[in-house]
KEKE-3310 file (N, C-alpha, C; in steps of 0.2 Angstrom, whole numbers, plus 5000, padded with zeros to 4 digits):
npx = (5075:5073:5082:5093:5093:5090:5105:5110:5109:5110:5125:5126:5125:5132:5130:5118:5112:5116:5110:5095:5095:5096:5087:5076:5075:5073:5061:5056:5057:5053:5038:5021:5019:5034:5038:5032:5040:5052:5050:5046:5057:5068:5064:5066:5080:5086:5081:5081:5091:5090:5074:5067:5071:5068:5054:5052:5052:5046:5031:5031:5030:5017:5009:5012:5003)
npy = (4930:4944:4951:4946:4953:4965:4969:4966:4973:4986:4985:4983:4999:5006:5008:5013:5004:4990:4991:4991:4982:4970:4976:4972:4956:4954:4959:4947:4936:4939:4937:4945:4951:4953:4960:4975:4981:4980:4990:5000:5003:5004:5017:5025:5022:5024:5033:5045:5046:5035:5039:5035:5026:5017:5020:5015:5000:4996:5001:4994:4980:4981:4981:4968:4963)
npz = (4875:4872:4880:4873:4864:4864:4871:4859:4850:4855:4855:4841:4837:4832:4817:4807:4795:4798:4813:4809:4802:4815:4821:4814:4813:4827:4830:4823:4830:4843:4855:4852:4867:4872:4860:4859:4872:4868:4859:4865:4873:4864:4859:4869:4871:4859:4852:4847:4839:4828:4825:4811:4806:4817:4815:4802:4804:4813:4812:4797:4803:4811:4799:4793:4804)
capx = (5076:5071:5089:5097:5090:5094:5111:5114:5105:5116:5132:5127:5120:5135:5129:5113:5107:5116:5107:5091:5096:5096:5080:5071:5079:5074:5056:5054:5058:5049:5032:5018:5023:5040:5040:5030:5041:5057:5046:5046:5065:5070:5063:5070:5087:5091:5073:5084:5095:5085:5067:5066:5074:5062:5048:5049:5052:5037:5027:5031:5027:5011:5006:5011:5000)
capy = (4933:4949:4955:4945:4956:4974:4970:4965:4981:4992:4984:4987:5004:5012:5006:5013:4996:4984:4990:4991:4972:4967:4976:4968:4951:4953:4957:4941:4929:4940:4935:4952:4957:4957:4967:4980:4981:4983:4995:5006:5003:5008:5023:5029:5023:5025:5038:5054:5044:5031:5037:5035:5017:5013:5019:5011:4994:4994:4999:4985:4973:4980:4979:4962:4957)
capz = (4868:4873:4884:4869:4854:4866:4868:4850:4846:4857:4850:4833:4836:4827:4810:4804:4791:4805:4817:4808:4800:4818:4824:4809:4814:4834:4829:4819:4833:4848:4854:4854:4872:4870:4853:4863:4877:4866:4856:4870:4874:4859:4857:4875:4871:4851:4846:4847:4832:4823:4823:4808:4805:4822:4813:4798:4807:4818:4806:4793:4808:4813:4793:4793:4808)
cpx = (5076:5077:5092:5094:5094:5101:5113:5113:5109:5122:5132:5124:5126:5133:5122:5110:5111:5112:5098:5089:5094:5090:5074:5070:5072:5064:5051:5053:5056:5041:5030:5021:5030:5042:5039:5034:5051:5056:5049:5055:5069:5069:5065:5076:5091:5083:5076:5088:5094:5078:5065:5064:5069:5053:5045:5051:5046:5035:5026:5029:5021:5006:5006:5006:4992)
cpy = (4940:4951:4952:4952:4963:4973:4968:4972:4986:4990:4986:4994:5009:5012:5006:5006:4992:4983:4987:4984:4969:4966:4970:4959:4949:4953:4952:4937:4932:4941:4945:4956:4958:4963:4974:4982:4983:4989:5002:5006:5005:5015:5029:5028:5025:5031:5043:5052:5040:5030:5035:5028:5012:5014:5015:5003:4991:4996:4994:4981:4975:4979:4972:4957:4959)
cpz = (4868:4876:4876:4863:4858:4867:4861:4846:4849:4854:4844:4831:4831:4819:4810:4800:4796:4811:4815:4806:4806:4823:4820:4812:4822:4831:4826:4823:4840:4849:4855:4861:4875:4865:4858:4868:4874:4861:4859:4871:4868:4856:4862:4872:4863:4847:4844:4839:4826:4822:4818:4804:4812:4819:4808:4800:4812:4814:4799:4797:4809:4805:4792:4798:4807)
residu = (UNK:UNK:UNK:UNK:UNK:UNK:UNK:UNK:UNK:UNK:UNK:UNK:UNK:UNK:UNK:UNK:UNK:UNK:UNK:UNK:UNK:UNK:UNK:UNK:UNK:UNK:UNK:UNK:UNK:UNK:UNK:UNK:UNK:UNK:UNK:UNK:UNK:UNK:UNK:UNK:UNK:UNK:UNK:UNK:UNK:UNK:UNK:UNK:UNK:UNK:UNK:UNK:UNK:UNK:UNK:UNK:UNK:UNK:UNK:UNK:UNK:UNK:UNK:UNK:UNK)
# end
């Protein structure tokens, strides 16, 4: 699940709320040490354009655990 969620997240990276739709989406259905592990991947490959959108998406998850 983990490669599937980062390629869906790099095709939809041109669209701010698709992609954010999609992060939402992947962090539903990955167990703790995957999230963490796309965590980190995301903030290397899309942090410079979507901190924002990465922040408020990890943070909503770790309030809900």
């Amino acid at each position: 699940m983990l490669e599937y969620a980062k390629t869906i997240l790099e095709k939809v990276s041109f669209d701010r709320r698709l992609f954010e739709k999609e992060l939402s989406k992947a962090l539903i259905n990955l167990v703790k040490e995957e999230v963490q592990v796309l965590r980190a991947w995301c903030y290397e490959k899309f942090g410079q354009v979507y901190a924002v959108v990465l922040d408020r998406c990890f943070s909503r998850l770790q309030a809900s655990i």
